[in-house]
N, C-alpha and C positions, 0 to 999 in steps of 0.2 A: 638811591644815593649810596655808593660806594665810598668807604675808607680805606686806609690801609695803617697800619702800626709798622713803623721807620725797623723793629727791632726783628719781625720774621714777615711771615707772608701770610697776612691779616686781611682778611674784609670783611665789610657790612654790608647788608642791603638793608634800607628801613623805609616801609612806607605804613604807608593807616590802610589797614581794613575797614570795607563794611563788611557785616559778617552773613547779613542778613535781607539781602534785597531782594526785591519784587522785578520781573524782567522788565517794566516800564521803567523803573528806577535805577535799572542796570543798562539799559541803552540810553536813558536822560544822563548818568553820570559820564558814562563813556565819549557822547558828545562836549557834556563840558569840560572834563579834565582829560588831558592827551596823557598819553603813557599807562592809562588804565587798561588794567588787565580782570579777565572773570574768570570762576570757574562757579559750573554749575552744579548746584547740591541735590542729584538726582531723588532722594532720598524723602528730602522735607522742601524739594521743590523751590530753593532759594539759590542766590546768585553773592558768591563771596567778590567780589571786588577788591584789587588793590591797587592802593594809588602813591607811584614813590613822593616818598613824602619829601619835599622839597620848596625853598623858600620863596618859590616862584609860583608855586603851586596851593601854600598855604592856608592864605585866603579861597581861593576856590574849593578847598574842602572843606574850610570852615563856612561856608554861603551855600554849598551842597548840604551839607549834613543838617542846617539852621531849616531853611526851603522845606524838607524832605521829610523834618520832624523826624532823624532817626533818635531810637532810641539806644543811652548810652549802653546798654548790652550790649547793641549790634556793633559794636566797634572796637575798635584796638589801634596800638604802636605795634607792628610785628618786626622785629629787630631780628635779621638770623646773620650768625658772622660764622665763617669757614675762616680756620686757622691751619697751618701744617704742623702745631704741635696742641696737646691737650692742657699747657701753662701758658696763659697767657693774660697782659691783660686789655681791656679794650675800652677806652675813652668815647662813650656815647654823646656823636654828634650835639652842640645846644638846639639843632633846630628840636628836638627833641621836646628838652623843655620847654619853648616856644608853642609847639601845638598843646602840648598839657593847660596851658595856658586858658585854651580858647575852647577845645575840648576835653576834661576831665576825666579820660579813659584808660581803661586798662592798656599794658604792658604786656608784651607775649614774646618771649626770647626762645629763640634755636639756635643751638650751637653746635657744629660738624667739623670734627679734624679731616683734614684730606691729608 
């Protein structure tokens, strides 16, 4: 999900993380939710998944996540917005608070001037 702020040239990307998947649980998510993206964690051997979070979308990560029994570690809101100035401010989508709702998870913000 992309935004933009009327006053410069603002956006958002916001989807949920899993942070923490298994590669059966990372080709089961990728079949259910379209727009899913992975990267794999050569390291400790897990598969980060993101899924724009979007209200078309919503439920299926809430019936993925419920299925899957992840646990609320594995997951996040990762919100990263690119602004052209380092003042700025930025009005966090509701669908936001809508997943907090359903899933009770951490928040994880990046923010990059270009």
């Amino acid at each position: 999900m992309t935004n933009s702020n009327s006053n410069s040239n603002t956006k958002a990307d916001i989807s949920f993380r899993f942070t923490r998947l298994d590669k059966m649980q990372t080709f089961t998510l990728e079949r259910e939710i379209l727009g899913s993206s992975r990267q794999h964690q050569v390291e400790n051997n897990y598969y980060v998944v993101c899924v724009p979070l979007t209200s078309n979308n919503l439920d299926d990560i809430n019936d993925y996540y419920v299925r899957q029994r992840i646990a609320i570690e594995a997951c996040d809101i990762f919100v990263s917005v690119s602004a052209d100035s380092g003042t700025n401010t930025f009005d966090i989508p509701v669908i936001v608070n809508r997943m907090l709702k359903y899933i009770d998870c951490k928040l994880t913000f990046s923010f990059t001037v270009i």
